[in-house]
PLY file of the C-alpha trace (Angstrom):
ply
format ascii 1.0
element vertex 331
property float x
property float y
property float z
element edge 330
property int vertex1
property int vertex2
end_header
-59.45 -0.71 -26.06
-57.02 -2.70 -24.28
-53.76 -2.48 -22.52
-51.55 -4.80 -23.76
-48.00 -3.81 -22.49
-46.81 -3.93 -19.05
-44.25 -0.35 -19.36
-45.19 2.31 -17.92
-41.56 4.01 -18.12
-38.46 4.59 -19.91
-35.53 6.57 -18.60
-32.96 7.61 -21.44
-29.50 9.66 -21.44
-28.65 12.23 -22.84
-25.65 13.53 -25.25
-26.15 16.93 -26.51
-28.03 16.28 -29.80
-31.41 14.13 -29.09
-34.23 16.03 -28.34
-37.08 13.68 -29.28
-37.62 11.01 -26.76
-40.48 7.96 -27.63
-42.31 6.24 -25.09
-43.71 2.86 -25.90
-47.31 2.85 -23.52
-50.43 3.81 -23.54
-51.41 7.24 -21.72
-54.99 8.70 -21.96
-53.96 12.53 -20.74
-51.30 14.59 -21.32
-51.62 15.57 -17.44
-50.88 11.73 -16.72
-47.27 12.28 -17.99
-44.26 12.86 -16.04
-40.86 14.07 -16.75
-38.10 14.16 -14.62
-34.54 15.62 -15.51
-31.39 13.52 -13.72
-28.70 15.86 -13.70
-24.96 14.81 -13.32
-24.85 14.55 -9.94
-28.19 12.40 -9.42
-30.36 15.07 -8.20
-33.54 14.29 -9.83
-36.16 17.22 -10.61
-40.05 17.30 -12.29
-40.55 19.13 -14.97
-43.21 21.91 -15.09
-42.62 23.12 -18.69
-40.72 22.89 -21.59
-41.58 20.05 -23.36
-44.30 19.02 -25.22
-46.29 15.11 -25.88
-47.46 13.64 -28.83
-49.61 10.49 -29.38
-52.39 10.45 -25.84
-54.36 7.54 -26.27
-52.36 5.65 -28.31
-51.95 2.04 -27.73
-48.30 1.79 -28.92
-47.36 5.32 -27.26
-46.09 8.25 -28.95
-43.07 11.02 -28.04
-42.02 13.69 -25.43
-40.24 16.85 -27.18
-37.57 17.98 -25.32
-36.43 20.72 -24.84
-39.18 22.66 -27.36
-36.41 25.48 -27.44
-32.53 25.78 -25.65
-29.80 22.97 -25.59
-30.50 19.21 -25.48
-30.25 17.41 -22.77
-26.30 16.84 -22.42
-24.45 13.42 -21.37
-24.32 12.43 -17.95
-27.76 13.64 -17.69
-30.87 12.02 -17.92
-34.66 12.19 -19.18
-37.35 9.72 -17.43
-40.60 9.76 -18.80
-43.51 7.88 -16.52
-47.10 7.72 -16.80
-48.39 8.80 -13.31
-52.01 7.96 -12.78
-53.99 9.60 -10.17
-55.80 7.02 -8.21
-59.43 8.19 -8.49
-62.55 6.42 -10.41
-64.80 8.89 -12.09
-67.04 6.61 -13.85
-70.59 6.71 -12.46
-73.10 4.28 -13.65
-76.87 5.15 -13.36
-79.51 3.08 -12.95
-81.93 2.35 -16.01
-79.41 4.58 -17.85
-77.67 4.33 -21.47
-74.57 1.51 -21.69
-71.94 2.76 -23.70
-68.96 -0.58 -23.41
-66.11 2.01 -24.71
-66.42 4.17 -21.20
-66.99 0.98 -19.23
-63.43 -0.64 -20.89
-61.66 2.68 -20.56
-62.08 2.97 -17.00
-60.80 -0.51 -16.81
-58.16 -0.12 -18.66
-57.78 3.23 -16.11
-57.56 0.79 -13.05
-55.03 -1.49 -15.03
-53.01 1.47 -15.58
-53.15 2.38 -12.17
-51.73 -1.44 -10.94
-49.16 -1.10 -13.16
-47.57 2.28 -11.70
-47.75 0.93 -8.47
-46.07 -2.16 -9.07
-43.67 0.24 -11.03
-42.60 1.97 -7.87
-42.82 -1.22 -5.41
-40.11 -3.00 -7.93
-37.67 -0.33 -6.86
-38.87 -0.44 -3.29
-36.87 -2.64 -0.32
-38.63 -5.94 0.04
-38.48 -8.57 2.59
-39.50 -11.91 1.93
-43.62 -12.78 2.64
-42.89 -14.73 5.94
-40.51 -12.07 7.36
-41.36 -10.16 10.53
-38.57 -7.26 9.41
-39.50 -3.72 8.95
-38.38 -2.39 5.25
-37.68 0.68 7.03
-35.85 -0.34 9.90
-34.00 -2.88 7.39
-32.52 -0.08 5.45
-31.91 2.33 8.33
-29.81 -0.68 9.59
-28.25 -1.12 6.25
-27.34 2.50 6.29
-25.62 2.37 9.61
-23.51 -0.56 8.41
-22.01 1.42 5.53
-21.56 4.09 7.56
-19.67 1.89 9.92
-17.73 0.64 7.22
-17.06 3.89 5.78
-15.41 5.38 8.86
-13.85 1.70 9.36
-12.11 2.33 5.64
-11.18 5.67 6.27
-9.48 5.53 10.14
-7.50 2.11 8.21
-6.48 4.70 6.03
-5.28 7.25 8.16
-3.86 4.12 10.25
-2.00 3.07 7.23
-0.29 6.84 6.30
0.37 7.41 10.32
2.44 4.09 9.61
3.90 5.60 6.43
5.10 8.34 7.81
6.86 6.34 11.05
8.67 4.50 8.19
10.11 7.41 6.32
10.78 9.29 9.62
12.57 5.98 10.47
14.52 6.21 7.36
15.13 10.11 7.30
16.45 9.29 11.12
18.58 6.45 9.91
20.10 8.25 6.89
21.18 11.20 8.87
22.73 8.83 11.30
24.70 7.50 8.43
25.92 10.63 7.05
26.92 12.13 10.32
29.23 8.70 11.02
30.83 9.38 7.68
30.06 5.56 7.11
28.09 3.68 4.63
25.70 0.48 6.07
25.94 -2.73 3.97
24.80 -6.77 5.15
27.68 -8.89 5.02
26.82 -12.42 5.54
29.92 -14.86 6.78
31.32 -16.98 9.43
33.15 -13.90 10.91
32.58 -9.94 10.18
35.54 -7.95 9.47
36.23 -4.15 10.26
39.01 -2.57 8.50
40.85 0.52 9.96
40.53 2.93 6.66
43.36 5.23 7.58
46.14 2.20 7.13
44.38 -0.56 5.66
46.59 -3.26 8.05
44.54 -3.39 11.13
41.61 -5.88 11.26
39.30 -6.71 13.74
37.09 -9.82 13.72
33.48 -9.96 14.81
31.21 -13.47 15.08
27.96 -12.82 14.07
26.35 -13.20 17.25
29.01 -10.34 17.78
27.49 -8.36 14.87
24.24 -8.75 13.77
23.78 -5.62 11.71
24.91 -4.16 8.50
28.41 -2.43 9.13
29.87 -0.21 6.46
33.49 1.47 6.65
35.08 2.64 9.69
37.13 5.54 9.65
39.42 5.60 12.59
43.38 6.64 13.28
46.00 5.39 11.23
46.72 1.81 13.39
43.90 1.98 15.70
42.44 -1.81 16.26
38.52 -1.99 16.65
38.06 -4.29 19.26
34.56 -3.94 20.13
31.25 -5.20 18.33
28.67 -2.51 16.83
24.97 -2.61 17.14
22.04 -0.90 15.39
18.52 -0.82 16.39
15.82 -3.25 15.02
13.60 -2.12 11.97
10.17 -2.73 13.62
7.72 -3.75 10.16
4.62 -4.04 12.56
1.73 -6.15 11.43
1.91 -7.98 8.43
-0.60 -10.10 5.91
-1.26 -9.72 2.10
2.41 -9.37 0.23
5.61 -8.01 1.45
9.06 -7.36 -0.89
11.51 -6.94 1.80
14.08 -4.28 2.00
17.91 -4.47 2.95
17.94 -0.49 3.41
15.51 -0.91 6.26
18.49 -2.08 8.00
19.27 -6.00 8.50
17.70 -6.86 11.19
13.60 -6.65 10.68
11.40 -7.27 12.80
7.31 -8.07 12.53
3.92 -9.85 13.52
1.76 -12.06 10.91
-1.28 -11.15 11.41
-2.88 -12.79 7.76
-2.05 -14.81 5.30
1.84 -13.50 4.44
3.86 -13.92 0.96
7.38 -13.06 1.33
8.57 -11.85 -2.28
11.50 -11.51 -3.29
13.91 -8.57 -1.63
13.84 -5.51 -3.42
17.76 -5.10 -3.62
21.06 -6.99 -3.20
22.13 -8.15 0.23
22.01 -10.10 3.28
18.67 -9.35 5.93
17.11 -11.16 8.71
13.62 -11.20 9.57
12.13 -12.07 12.57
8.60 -12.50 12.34
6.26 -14.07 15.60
2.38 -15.50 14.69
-0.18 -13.23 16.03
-3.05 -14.44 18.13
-4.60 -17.39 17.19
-1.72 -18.41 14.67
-3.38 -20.40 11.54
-1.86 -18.33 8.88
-0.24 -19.27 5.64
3.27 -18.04 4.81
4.80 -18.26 1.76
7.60 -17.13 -0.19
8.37 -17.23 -4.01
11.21 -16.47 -6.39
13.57 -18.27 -4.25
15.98 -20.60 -5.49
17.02 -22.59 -2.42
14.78 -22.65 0.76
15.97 -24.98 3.69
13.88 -24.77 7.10
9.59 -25.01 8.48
7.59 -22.35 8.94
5.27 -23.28 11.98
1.55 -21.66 11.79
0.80 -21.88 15.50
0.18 -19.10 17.81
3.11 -17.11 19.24
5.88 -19.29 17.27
8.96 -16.75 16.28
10.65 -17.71 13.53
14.47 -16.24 11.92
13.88 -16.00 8.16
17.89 -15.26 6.74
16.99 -13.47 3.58
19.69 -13.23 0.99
19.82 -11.53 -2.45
22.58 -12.05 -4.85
22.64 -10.49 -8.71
19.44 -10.60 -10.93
17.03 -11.72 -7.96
18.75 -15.08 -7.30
17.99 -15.62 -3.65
18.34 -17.70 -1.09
16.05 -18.28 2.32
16.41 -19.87 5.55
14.13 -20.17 7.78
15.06 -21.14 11.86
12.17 -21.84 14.17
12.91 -19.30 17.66
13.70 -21.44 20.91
13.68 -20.10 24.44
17.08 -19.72 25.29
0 1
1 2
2 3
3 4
4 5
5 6
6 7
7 8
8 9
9 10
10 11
11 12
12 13
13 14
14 15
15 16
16 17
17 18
18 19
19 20
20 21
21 22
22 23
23 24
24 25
25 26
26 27
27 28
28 29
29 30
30 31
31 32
32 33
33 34
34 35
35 36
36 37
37 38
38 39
39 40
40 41
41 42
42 43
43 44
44 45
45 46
46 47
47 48
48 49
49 50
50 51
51 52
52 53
53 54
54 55
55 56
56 57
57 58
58 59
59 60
60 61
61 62
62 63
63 64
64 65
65 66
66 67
67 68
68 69
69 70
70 71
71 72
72 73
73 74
74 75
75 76
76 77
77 78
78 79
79 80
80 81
81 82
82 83
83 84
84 85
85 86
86 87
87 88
88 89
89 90
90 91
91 92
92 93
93 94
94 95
95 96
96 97
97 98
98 99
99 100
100 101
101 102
102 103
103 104
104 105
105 106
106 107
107 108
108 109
109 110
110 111
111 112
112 113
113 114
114 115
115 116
116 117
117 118
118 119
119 120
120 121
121 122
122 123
123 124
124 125
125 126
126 127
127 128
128 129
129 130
130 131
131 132
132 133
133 134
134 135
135 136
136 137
137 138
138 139
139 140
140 141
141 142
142 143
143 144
144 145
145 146
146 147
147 148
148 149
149 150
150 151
151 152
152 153
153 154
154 155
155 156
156 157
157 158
158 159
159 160
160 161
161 162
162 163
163 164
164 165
165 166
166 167
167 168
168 169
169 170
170 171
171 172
172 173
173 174
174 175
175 176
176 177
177 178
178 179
179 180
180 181
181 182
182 183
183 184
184 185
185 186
186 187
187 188
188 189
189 190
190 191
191 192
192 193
193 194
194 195
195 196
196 197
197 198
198 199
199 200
200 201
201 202
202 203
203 204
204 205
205 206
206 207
207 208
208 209
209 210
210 211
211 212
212 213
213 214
214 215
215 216
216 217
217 218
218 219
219 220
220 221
221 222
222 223
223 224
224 225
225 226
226 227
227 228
228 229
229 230
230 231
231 232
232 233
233 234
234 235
235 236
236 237
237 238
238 239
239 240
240 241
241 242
242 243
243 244
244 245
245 246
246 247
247 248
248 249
249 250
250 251
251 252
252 253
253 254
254 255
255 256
256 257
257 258
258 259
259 260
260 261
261 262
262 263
263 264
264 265
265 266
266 267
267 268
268 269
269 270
270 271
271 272
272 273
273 274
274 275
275 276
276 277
277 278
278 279
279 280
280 281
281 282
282 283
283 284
284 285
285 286
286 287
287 288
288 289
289 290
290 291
291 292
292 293
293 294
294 295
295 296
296 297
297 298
298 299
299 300
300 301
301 302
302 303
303 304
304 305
305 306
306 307
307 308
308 309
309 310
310 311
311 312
312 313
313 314
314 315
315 316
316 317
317 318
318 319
319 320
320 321
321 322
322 323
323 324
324 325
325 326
326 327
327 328
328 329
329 330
C-alpha cells in the first residue's frame, strides 16, 4: 500500500439535485471521515448522521451519499468532506514475533495520513514568516481591530456625508421659500452693469456694478414708477470640503463658496448660467485641480497652501462653457 496523493479534502456546493459526492483519497475507516454542512450564511456544522461512505481503503477514494433520504443539499450551501485522523499509533511490535510488511506499511501510510491533515489545517492557518518574532494570535487580534476601526471610520463618513446632505437640502428648502415669499425668481446675469427693472411700469431702471451685485437677482415687483436705488445681497452657498469630482450648480445660488481638500475636477455646471466659486487650498496645499468640458479657460490655479482663488463659471446652451479663474489678493 501506498499513499500517493496529497488531498485529504474536497468541499463542493450544492444546487438541489446532487446527492452523491466523490472524494478522491485514501481513508482506511469510515470513522476517519468527516462531513460538515455550510449553510447560507457560513455557519458550518458536523454531521452525525445521514449519510453514508463507500470505497474505505481505497487508494483512489470512493463517495459520500448525501442525504440517504430528504432534499439535497440546496445552492448556497455547501458539503466538505475531510479525512480526520486521530493521532494515535496502535501498532505494537513484539520481540522474536511474526513480521507481517502489510501492517508495518499501513501504519506508515497511517502516520503519512496524519502529516497530511495537519498540514491541511496549518495551510488555512495565519502564518508569519520563519524569522518573525510576531504572535499569529496577537497578529490577527490586531488585524481585527483595524477593520473594526475602519468599519466605524466608513460608517461615521457616512453619517458625516448624509448630516451634510441634509444641510444642503435644508439650505435649498430655506432658499426656495425665500424665493416664493419675495414673489421673485433668482437668475445669474453676467455683465458690465446689472439692471433692475420696476415690473409695475416697465420705464424705471436702476443700474448696479457688479461689485454692487454679486448675486443672482430675478424680477422686482415694486410700485408703478418707484426707482430701485439700492444694491441686493444674498448669502454665500457654503460647499464645504471638496476632492474627487464636483458638477457645479447655478441653483445653489451664484456665489459658492468651498475648501480643496484632495485632488478636485471641476465638471461642467449642471445648468445654464453665470456662478462664481470661491474655493481656498486646505492645509498643506499640493492638490491638483482640474476642470474639463470647457471651451475657453483664461487664468492659474495655484496649489499652495491657503491660496483663494475666484473661478467665474459660465454655462451657455448645450454645455458650452466658459471659465476664469482669478488668483485672491489681500485687499
Amino acid at each position: 500500500m501506498t499513499v500517493s496523493s496529497t488531498l485529504s479534502k474536497i468541499t463542493y456546493s450544492g444546487n438541489g439535485v446532487t446527492t452523491q459526492w466523490p472524494f478522491p483519497f485514501k481513508v482506511l475507516s469510515e470513522d476517519e471521515v468527516e462531513l460538515i454542512r455550510t449553510d447560507s450564511d457560513g455557519i458550518e456544522s458536523v454531521l452525525a448522521s445521514g449519510y453514508g461512505i463507500d470505497g474505505i481503503g481505497l487508494d483512489a477514494g470512493g463517495t459520500v451519499a448525501f442525504p440517504i433520504s430528504g432534499e439535497p443539499l440546496p445552492s448556497g450551501e455547501k458539503l466538505t468532506i475531510r479525512r480526520a485522523m486521530p493521532r494515535l499509533q496502535g501498532l505494537d511490535l513484539q520481540n522474536q514475533g511474526g513480521f507481517f510488511p502489510d501492517v508495518v506499511e499501513a501504519q506508515l501510510d497511517r502516520i503519512v495520513m496524519m502529516v497530511q491533515d495537519v498540514e491541511e489545517k496549518i495551510d488555512r492557518s495565519v502564518k508569519v514568516t520563519i524569522s518573525s518574532d510576531d504572535d499569529p494570535d496577537q497578529l490577527v487580534a490586531e488585524l481585527a481591530e483595524k477593520a473594526v476601526s475602519a468599519s466605524a471610520s466608513a460608517a461615521n463618513a457616512a453619517i458625516a456625508d448624509s448630516q451634510a446632505q441634509t444641510a444642503r437640502n435644508a439650505a435649498e428648502a430655506a432658499r426656495d421659500s425665500a424665493l416664493e415669499a419675495a414673489g421673485s425668481v433668482a437668475f445669474p446675469v453676467p455683465s458690465a452693469h446689472i439692471f433692475i427693472q420696476c415690473a409695475a411700469d416697465g420705464e424705471t431702471w436702476s443700474a448696479r456694478t457688479p461689485s454692487e451685485v454679486r448675486v443672482a437677482i430675478g424680477a422686482v415687483y415694486g410700485a408703478a414708477g418707484e426707482q430701485l436705488s439700492v444694491g441686493y445681497s444674498q448669502s454665500v452657498y457654503a460647499l464645504g470640503d471638496l476632492s474627487g469630482t464636483i458638477a457645479p450648480d447655478v441653483h445653489l445660488g451664484a456665489m459658492q463658496e468651498g475648501g480643496i481638500v484632495g485632488d478636485l475636477i471641476i465638471a461642467a455646471p449642471l445648468r445654464d448660467g453665470v456662478m462664481e466659486l470661491r474655493l481656498v487650498n486646505g492645509a498643506g496645499g499640493g492638490h491638483a485641480v482640474v476642470v474639463t468640458d470647457y471651451t475657453t479657460i483664461s487664468g492659474e490655479y495655484d496649489p499652495a497652501d491657503g491660496v483663494a482663488h475666484l473661478f467665474r463659471l459660465t454655462r451657455y446652451g448645450a454645455a458650452k462653457c466658459v471659465l476664469e479663474i482669478a488668483k485672491e489678493t489681500a485687499a
